[in-house]
C-alpha positions as CSV (number, residue, x, y, z in Angstrom):
1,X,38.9,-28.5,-92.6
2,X,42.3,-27.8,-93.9
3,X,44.1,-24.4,-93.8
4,X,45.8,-23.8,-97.1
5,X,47.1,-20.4,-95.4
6,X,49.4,-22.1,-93.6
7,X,50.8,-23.8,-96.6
8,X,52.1,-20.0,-97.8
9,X,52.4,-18.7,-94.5
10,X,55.1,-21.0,-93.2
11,X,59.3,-19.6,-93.8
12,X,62.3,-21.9,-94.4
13,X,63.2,-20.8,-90.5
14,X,60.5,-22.3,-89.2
15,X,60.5,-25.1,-91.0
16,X,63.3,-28.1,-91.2
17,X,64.6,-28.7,-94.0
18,X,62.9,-32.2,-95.8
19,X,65.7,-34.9,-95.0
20,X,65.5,-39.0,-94.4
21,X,64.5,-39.2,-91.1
22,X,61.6,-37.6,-89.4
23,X,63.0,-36.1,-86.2
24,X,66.0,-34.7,-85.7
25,X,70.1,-35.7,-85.1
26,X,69.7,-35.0,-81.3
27,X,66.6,-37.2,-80.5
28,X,67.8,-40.0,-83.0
29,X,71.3,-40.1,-80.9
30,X,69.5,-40.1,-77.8
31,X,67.5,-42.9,-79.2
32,X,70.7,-44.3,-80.1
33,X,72.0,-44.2,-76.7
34,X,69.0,-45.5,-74.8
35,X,68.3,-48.6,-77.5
36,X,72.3,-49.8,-76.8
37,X,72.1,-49.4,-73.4
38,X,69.0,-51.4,-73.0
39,X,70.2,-54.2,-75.5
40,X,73.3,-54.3,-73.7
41,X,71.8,-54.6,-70.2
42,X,69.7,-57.4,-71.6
43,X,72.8,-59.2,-73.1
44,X,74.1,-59.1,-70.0
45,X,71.4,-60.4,-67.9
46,X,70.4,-63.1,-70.5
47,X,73.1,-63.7,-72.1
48,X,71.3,-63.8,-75.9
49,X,73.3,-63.3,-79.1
50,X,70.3,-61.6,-80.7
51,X,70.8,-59.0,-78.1
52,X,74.2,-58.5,-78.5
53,X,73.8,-58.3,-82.5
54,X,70.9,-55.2,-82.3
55,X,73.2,-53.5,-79.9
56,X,75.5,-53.1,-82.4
57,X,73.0,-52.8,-85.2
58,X,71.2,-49.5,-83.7
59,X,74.2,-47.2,-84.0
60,X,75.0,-48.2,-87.5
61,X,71.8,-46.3,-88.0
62,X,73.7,-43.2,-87.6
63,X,76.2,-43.9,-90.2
64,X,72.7,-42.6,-92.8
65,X,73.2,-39.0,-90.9
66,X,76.3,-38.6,-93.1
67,X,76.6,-37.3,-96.8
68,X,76.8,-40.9,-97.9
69,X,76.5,-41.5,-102.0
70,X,73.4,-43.9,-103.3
71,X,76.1,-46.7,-102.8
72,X,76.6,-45.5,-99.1
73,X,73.2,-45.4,-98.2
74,X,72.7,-49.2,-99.7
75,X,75.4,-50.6,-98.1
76,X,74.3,-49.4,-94.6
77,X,70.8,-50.5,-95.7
78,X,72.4,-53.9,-96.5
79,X,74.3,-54.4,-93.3
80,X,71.3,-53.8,-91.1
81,X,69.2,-56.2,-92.9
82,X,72.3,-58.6,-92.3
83,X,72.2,-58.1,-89.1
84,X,68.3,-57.9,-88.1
85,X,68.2,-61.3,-90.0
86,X,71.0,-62.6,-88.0
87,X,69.5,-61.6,-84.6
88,X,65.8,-63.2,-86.1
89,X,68.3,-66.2,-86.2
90,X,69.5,-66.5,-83.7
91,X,66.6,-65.6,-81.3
92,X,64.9,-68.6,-82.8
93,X,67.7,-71.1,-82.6
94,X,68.6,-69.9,-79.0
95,X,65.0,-69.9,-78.3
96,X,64.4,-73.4,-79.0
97,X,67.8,-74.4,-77.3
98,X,66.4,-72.3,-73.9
99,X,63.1,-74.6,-74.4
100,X,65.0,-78.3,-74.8
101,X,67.3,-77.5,-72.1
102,X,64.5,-76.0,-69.5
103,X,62.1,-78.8,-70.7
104,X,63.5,-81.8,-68.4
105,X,63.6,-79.1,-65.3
106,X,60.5,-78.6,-65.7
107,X,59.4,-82.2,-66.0
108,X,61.8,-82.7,-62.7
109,X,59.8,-80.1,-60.8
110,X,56.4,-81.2,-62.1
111,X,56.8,-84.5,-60.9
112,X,58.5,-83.2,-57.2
113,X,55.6,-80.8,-57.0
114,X,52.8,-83.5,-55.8
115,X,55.0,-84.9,-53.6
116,X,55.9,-82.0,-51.7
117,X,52.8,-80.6,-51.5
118,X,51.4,-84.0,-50.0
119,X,54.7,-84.2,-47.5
120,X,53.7,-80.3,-46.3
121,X,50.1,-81.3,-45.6
């Protein structure tokens, strides 16, 4: 099934050299670049902290694509989780905010609803 030949075969050239992240800096920046946009579009439009937070969680991502120590590498570890945790957070408190505040609108419009449908007919 497998080639072992391939195993031998293959030169340093062709291959990339073993590293953290399983593409390459290019692709991860453009990544980068499309997930800020995005979140920032989002934050805009919906104004959502969560939003907000991952946009400026997904570049620190890049800070791992320096020569950073074991210490380096756990403190940008670190600081992500902070900050997926905070936007969990905060999408579920702003969640349930968005529910109790949309929840007497939409009582208001279940109740109108009857009545205009009966008033059009």
């Amino acid at each position: 099934m497998f080639n072992f030949d391939i195993l031998t075969t293959m030169e340093l050239t062709e291959v990339e050299n073993p590293s953290l992240f399983p593409f390459p800096a290019p692709l991860h920046i453009g990544f980068v670049i499309i997930a800020v946009i995005f979140f920032l579009f989002r934050f805009f439009t919906d104004k959502r902290p969560f939003q907000l937070i991952m946009a400026i969680a997904v570049p620190i991502s890049l800070l791992l694509r320096l020569e950073l120590s074991r210490q380096g590498f756990y403190i940008v570890g670190a600081i992500e989780l902070l900050l997926l945790i905070a936007a969990a957070a905060t999408s579920i408190i702003f969640k349930k905010k968005n529910t109790e505040t949309l929840e007497p609108a939409a009582e208001a419009t279940a109740k109108s609803s009857p009545e205009e449908k009966s008033e059009e007919e």
